[in-house]
N, C-alpha and C positions, 0 to 999 in steps of 0.2 A: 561785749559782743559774744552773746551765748548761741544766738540761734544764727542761722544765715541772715544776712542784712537786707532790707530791701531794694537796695541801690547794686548789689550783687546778683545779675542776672548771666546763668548760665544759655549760650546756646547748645542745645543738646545734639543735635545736627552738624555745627560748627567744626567739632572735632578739637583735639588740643585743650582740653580741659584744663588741664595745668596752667597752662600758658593762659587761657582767660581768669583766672584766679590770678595768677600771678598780676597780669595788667592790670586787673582791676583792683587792689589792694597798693599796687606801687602807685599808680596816679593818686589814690584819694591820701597816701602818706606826702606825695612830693606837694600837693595842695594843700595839706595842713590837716585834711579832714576827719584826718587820725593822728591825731596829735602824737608828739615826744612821748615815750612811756606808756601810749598805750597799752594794754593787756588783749594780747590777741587769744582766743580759745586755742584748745590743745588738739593736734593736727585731725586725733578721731572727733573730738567734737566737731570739730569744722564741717568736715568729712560728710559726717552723718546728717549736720542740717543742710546739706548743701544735698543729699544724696551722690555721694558720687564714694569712689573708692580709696581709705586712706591712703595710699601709694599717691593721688592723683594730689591730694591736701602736702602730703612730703613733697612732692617734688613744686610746689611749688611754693613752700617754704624755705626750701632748701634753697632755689633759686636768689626771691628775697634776702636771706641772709648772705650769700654769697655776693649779692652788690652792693650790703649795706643799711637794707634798706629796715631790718628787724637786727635784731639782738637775741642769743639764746645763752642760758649757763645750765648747770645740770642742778637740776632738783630746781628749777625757777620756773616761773612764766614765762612766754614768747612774748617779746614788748618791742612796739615802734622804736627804731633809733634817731636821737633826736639830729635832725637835718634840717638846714637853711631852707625854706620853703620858697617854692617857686613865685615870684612875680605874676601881675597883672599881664596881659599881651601888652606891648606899646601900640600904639596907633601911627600907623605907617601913612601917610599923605600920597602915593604914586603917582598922584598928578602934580603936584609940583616942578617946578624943575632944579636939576643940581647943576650947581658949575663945574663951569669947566675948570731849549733844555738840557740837558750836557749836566756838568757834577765835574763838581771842584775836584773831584778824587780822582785818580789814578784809574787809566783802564787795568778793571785785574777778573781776570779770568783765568777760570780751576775747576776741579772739585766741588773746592769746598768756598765758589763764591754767595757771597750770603743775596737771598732775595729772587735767587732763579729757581723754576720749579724743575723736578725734573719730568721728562717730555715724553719718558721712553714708555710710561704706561697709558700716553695717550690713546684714547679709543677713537683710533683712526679709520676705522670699517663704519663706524657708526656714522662718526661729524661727516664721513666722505659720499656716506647715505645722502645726508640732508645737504650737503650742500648741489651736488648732483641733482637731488630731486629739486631743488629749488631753483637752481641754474635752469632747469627745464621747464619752468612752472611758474615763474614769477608772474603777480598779477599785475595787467596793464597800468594799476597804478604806480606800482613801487617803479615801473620803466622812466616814467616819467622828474621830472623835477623835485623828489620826495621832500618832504619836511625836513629842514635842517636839523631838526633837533631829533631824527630816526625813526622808523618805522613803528607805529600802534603795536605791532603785535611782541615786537621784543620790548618793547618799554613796560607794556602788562605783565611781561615775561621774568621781567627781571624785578619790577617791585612786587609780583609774587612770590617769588624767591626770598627777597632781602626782606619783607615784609613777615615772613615765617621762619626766620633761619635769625634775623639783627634786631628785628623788631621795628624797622624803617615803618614812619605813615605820610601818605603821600598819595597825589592821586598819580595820574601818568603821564596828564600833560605837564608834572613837575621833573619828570625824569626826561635830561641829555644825553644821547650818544656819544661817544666819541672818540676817535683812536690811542686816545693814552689817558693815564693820567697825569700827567703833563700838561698834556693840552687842555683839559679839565682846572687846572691849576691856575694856568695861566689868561685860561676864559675868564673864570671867577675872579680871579686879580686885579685884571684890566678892567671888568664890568665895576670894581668894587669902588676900584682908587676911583674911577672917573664919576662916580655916583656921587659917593661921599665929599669929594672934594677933597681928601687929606691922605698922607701919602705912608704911614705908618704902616706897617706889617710885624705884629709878637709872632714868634716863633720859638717852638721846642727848643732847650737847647741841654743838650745835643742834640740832632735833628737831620732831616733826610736832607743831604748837602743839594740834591737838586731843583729841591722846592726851595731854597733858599736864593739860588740863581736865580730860577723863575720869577720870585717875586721881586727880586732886585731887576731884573730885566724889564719887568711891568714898572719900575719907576717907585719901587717899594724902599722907604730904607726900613730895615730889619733889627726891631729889639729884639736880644737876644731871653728868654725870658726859662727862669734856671728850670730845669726837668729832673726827677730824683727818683727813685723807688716805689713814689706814689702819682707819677705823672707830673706834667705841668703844673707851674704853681704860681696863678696869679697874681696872687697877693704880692710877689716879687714882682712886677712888673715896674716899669719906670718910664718917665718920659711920654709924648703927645699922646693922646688916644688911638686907639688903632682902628681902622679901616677896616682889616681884616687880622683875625687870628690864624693859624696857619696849627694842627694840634695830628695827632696818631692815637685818640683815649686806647682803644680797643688792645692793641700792641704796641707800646710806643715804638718807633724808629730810632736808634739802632738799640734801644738799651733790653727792649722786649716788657717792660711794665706796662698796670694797666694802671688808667688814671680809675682813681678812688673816689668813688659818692660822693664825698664833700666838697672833692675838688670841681668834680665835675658840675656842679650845681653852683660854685663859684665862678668859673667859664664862665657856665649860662647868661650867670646873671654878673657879671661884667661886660659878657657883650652884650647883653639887653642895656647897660648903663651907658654904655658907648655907641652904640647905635651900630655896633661892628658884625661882620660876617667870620662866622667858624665854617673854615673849612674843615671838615671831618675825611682826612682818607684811612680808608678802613681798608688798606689795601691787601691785605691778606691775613682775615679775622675768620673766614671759613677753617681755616685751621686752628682746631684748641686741640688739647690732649689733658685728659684727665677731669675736666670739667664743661660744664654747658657755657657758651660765649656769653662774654657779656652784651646786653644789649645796648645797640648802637644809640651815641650820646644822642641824635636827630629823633631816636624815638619818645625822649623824656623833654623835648623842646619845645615850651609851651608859647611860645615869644616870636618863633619864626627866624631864628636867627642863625642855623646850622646849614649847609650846603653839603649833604653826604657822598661823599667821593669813592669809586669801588673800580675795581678793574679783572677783567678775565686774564692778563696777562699773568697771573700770579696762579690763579687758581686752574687753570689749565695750558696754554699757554702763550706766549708772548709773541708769536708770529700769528693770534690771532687778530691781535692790535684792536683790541675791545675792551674800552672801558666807557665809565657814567657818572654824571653826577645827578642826584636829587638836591634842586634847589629848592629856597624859600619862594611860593606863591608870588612875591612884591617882587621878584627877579625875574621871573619867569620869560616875561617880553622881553626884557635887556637883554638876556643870554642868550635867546631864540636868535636877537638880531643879531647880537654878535659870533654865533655860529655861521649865520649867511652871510655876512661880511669877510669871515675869515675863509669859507669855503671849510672847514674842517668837518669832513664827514667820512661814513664807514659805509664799504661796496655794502649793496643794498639784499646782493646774494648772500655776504656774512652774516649778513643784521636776522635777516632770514631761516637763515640754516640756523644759527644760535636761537633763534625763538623756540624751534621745533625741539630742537637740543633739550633746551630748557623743560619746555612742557611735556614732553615725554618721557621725562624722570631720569634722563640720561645724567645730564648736571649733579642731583643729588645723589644717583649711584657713583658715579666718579669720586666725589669729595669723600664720599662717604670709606673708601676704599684707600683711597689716598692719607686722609687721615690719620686710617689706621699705619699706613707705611712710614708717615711721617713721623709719627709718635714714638714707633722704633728707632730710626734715627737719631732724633731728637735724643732719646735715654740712652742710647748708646754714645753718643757722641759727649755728653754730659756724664757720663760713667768712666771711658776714658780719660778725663780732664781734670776731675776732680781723683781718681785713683793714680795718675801719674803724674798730675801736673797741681795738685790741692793745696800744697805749699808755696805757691807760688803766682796762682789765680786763685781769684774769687768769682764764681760762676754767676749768675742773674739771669733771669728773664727762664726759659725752659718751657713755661706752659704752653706755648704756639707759635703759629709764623714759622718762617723757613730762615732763621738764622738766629744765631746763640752769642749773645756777650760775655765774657770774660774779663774781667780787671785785674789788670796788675797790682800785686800785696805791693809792691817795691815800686811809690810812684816817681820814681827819678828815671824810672826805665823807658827808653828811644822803643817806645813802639814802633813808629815807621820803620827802623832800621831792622827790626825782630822780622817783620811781618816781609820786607825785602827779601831777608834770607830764607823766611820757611818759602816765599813763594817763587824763587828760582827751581823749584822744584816741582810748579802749578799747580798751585791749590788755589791761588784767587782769594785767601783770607785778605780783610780789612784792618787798617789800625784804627781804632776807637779815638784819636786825638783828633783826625780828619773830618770828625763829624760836630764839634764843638765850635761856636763862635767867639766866649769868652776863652775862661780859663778852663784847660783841658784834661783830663785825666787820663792815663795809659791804657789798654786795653789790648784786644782781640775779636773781632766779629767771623763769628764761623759760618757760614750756609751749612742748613744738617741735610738737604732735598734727596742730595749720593749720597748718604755716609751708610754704606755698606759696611760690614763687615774689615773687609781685607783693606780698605780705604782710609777705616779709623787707626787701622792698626799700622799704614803705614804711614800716618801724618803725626799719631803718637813716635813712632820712631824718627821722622826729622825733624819734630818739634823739640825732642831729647836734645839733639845736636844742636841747638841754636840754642834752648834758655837752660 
């Protein structure tokens, strides 16, 4: 490939140059149509037959090799890296027919509990704009009996957003409303088991303890399926097919990794081989530090087989009681009905106010702001830990998300009992064994969202006294 390809057509009007380079080079690699080893031209070549600016060919090489998806060494070619190539779609029948939240943890709240944002820089003049104006303003339809699955103009809203920011594709009557993601959890569970007929759910392990209830409450039993440095790892799996897989690729929960290209292409197509549903929650992936997000596993889903799960509770915050899923197309009816069955729906004024939010570029300046505060934290609270506590913890995860894991060097050490002592003193840290189903390893989960300054420094000083 020396000159621009034919099948590479830039929109010039479109904007995001990169980002269509980048699409369009990962699809035709996940397809095969660039084989293993291929030799891609050198970024100014690219560049130039493409007409466009070499910065515009780097970044979206750089992209590519950061997921995986190419290979580079110094003084070599840029070459395909060779990956499990995606499957056919399967052929879904939907006319047929199938036969027939809380957390195991400890309430701990502090500081430094992990997974809460902090609130104080909410831009409260703005949301109070729109929700005002919309409380004043709403049109005769949204008054009435709205669609259970939420209002047109935030469901546009938001897979605009998640469509430029995760890479989500989808149209909009595949995106749900809905007050948590919880409720999203347990929608998809219920629709899953009862569809399929079999009652299996793999899950992370370690893993968010209260998707774990969730799907044990929907009538799930839970393999526990092992989670390591590189994400979930299928290939370990055991026991009946699943129904549903239950995963976090983006961040995992609690350990903070991200699943890895091969893995993630193994997922795929285990669950295209099982006929199973991935639920994707990507529950606080707006937050990276130091590099561009990975794109969300549903946007590389050629099968149909991901439900992408997101919530504003993370990214702004949690008394706004907004979150969504984007299902698979063959779902779409099921989950509609099962929203109007359950009555789970969000005031129509929120749904509202949040569209306007959105499309006013309010939402992107916040994260984008936030980001930056959080990334501070983040290194500081990771600077303190490993400078006074490095002999004693091993740090993981760092790149994103609003909390930090820690492992204990010494695994015979009672985390529950460490994490008791530092938190009579409220900080709301978690112990890392609470989050496991099999066998567990010791830890510390931190929330970085406060870690201020004078905050670090006093939880470095009671941490001293305790290990």
């Amino acid at each position: 490939m020396t000159s621009a390809p034919t099948w590479l057509s830039l929109d010039r009007n479109g904007g995001d140059l990169a980002g269509q380079i980048y699409r369009s080079l990962r699809d035709r690699i996940l397809l095969g149509q660039l084989p293993a080893g291929h030799k891609l031209p050198s970024t100014r070549a690219f560049a130039a037959s493409l007409g466009v600016a070499r910065s515009t060919a780097v970044e979206a090489y750089d992209r590519l090799r950061s997921e995986g998806y190419i290979e580079t060494s110094a003084g070599a070619a840029t070459r395909v890296a060779a990956l499990e190539r995606m499957r056919p779609e399967p052929q879904r029948d939907d006319r047929a027919p199938v036969e027939e939240k809380g957390s195991d943890q400890p309430s701990y709240r502090g500081l430094f509990r992990p997974g809460v944002p902090d609130v104080s820089d909410f831009p409260h003049a703005a949301w109070s704009r729109h929700l005002a104006a919309r409380s004043r303003s709403l049109r005769i339809h949204h008054l009435g009996y709205e669609n259970p699955t939420g209002i047109r103009e935030l469901r546009e809203a938001i897979l605009e957003h998640i469509s430029a920011t995760r890479g989500v594709v989808a149209e909009p009557e595949q995106v749900m409303i809905m007050p948590s993601t919880r409720a999203a959890i347990d929608m998809l569970a219920r629709a899953m088991l009862r569809r399929s007929g079999r009652n299996t759910a793999w899950m992370e392990d370690p893993g968010y303890a209260a998707a774990r209830l969730l799907l044990g409450d929907a009538g799930a039993e839970i393999v526990a399926v092992p989670c390591d440095e590189h994400g979930i790892d299928v290939s370990k799996a055991e026991g009946p097919q699943p129904a549903l897989i239950y995963v976090t690729p983006s961040h995992q929960y609690p350990t903070g990794a991200t699943l890895s290209l091969p893995r993630r292409l193994a997922l795929l197509e285990a669950a295209r081989r099982h006929e199973s549903l991935v639920v994707e929650d990507d529950y606080d992936s707006d937050f990276q530090y130091g590099s561009r997000p990975i794109a969300a596993l549903q946007g590389i889903d050629r099968a149909e087989v991901v439900a992408y799960v997101g919530t504003f509770s993370k990214v702004l915050a949690p008394g706004l009681r907004v979150a969504y899923a984007v299902v698979p197309r063959w779902l779409v009816s099921e989950a509609s009905e099962a929203l109007h069955r359950r009555g789970v729906a969000v005031s129509t004024h929120i749904q509202a106010a949040l569209a306007d939010f959105i499309n006013e570029g309010r939402l992107r300046a916040y994260l984008r702001r936030m980001n930056q505060q959080y990334a501070e934290r983040m290194a500081r609270t990771i600077g303190m830990l490993e400078s006074h506590f490095g002999g004693r913890l091993v740090i993981s995860g760092g790149n994103g998300g609003l909390q930090l894991a820690a492992w204990f060097r010494d695994e015979t050490v009672d985390d529950r009992a460490v994490v008791a002592k530092v938190n009579a003193s409220g900080y709301g840290v978690m112990p890392m064994s609470g989050f496991f189903i099999g066998k567990s390893a010791p830890g510390i989960l931190f929330g970085i969202s406060q870690a201020e300054a004078a905050a670090v420094q006093r939880l470095a000083a009671d941490l001293k006294a305790v290990l």
